[in-house]
N, C-alpha and C positions, 0 to 999 in steps of 0.2 A: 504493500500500500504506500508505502514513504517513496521509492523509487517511483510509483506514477504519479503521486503528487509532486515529486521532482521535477518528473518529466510536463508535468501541465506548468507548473512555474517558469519553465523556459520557452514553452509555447506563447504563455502569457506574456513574455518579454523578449518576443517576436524575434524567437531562433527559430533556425528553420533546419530542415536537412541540409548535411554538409558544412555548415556554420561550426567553427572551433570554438570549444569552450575548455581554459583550460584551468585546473584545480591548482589552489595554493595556500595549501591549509596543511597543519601538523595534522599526525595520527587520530583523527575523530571520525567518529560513524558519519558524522555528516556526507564525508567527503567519498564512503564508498553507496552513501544514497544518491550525489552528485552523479558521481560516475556512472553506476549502473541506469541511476533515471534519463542521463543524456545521450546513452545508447539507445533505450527504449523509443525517443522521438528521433531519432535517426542523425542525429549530429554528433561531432566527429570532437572525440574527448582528447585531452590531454593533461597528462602530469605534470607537475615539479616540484623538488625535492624542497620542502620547506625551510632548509639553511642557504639557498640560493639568494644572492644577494642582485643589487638593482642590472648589473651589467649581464649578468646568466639569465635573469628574466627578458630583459627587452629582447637579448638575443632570439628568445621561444618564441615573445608575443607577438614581436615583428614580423620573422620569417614565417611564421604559423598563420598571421592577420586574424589572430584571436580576435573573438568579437565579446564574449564575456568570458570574466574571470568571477569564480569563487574562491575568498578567500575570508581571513578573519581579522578582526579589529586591531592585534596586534601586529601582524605581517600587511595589512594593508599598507604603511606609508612607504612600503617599498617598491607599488604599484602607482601611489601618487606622484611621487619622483620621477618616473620615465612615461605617463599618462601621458603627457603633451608629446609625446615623440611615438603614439599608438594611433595613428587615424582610424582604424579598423577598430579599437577596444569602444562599443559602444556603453556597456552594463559593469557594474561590479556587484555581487552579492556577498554581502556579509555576515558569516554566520556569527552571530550575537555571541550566544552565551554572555548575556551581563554586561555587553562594552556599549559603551556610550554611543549613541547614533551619530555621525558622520554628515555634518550639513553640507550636499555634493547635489542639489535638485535632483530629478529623475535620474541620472546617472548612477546611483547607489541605492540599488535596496537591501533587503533584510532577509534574512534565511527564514526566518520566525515568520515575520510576518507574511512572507510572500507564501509558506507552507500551510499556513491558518487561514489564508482567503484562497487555495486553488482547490481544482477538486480531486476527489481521492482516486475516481479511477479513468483509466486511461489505455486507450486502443493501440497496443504497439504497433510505431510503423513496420510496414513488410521491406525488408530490404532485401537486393540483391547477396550472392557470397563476396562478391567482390566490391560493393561499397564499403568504404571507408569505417571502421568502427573509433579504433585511437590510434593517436600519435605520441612517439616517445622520443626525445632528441638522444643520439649520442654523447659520452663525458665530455665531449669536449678536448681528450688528450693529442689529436692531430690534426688537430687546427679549428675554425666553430664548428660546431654544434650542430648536426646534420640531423634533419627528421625524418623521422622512418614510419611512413604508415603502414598500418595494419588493417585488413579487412576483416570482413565479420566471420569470414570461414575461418578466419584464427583460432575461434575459439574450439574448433575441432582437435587443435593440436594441443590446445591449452587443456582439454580433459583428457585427453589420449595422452598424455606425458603425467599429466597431474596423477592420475589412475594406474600408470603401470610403472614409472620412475619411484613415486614418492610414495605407491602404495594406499593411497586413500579409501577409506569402507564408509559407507553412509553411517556406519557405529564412531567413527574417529571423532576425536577433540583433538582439533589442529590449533597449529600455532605458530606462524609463519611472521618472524621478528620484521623481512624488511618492508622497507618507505614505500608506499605507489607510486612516488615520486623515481623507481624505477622500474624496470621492466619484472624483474621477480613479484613486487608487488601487486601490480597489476595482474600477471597470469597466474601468481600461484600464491596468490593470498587475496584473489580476488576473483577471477573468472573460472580459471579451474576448479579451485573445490566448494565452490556453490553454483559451478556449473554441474556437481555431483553430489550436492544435498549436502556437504559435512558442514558439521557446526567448527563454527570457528572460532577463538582468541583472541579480539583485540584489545589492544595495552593502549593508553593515552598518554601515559608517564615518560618521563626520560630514564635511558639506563641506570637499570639499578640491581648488582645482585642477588640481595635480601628478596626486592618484589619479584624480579625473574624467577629463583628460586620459590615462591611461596606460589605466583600462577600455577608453575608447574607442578607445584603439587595440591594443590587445593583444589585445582579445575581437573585436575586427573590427562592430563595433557597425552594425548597417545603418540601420538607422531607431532615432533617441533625441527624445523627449519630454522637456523639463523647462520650468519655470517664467520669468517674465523679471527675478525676485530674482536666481534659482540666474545667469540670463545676466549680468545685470549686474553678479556679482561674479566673475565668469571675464573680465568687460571690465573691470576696473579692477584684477585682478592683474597682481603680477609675472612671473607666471610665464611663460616663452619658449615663444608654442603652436607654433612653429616648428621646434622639436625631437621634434614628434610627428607622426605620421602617419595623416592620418582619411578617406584615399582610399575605405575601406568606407563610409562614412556612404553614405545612397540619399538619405533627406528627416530633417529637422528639425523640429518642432515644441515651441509653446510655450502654456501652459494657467495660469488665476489671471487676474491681475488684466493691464488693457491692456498690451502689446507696444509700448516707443517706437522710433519708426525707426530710433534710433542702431543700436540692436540690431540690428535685423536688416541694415543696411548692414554692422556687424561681423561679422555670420554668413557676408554674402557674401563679408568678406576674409578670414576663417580659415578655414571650411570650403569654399567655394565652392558654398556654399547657401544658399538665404534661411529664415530661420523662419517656419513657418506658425502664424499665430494661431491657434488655436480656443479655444470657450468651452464647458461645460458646469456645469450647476448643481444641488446637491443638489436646491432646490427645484424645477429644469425636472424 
């Protein structure tokens, strides 16, 4: 129901199919009812990683001719600043939670309120396999920032991989650490395994090993995804993993940049599982 009231809020503020809409919000539900509601009316999503600052944004929103952006009260004035230099960015939506309203006339509305006056349901458009669903830029490491679109037959691969890679069972509690602000996020803590019914994990906090630790065992977490940053700074806390209990875990997995052994020797004495490398890349 949030996803097609999504989708009626961008209708109502006259996106159309093929219009970029791109997300720039920290880890909040909001942002995967964004996503999935702006697939549903057939316009063409995209991410960024919410530590992006004003020069890695205009890069997106220029070459993309974003027409709205969702983002939040805090990370907004980083769209105000490069605003005059977006002719295409017609809309910004801000999702509230608590921040002060933003005096910008019709150019800025409100996640809240725009969600309380549309309505709840909503006719998805039929699209082609090959129209446009999102767009994800590359890092950026050999030279700008190239954007890679993705059609809607993506999503084929995004379950087909999510299902026989990662192992997922409609019984799973997943937990999939990274950003949708890249491409893991998107496919495989977003369209893959709610392209297959699994309940999922999301965390709104910043790293922490205590609360990492306590998700994973309080929500009984069967299968968790994360990076070998996020690993190697859970191996070099303090914190006591000895006092938690991660007898739920099924398989581990780790995604980004190479996996060093230590790691996964420390997988097998904390959890008594190895981490599984995998790699996936905007530009594959």
């Amino acid at each position: 129901t949030l996803t097609d009231t999504f989708a009626n809020v961008l209708v109502n503020n006259d996106v159309q199919k093929g219009d970029r809409v791109f997300l720039f919000l920290p880890p909040l539900p909001e942002r995967y009812v964004a996503f999935l509601g702006t697939l549903k009316m057939g316009a063409v999503v995209g991410t960024m990683f919410s530590a992006f600052q004003e020069m890695a944004l205009l890069d997106r929103l220029s070459d993309s001719e974003a027409k709205v952006v969702i983002t939040n009260a805090v990370l907004f004035p980083r769209i105000e600043k490069i605003w005059k230099d977006l002719p295409h960015l017609e809309k910004v939506i801000i999702v509230e939670r608590g921040s002060v309203e933003h005096p910008q006339g019709e150019k800025i509305v409100y996640y809240e309120k725009e969600m309380e006056r549309a309505a709840t349901n909503f006719s998805i458009a039929h699209m082609k396999k090959d129209d446009y669903s999102y767009m994800l830029y590359t890092s950026g490491t050999t030279g700008k920032p190239k954007g890679v679109m993705h059609t809607h037959y993506d999503i084929l691969q995004a379950i087909v991989t999510t299902k026989y890679v990662l192992d997922l069972h409609e019984d799973d509690i997943y937990w999939c650490t990274a950003d949708i602000g890249w491409v893991t996020g998107v496919v495989y803590a977003t369209l893959g395994p709610w392209g297959l019914g699994v309940t999922q994990v999301l965390f709104e906090g910043r790293f922490n090993p205590e609360d990492w630790y306590t998700i994973l065992q309080n929500y009984k977490v069967t299968i968790w995804y994360s990076a070998p940053t996020a690993i190697r700074l859970l191996m070099g806390s303090s914190v006591d993993h000895k006092k938690f209990n991660f007898s739920s875990l099924r398989h581990i997995y780790s995604v980004g940049e190479p996996l060093n052994p230590e790691a996964i020797w420390w997988g097998l004495e904390v959890f008594g599982l190895a981490f599984h490398d995998t790699w996936w890349q905007t530009e594959l």
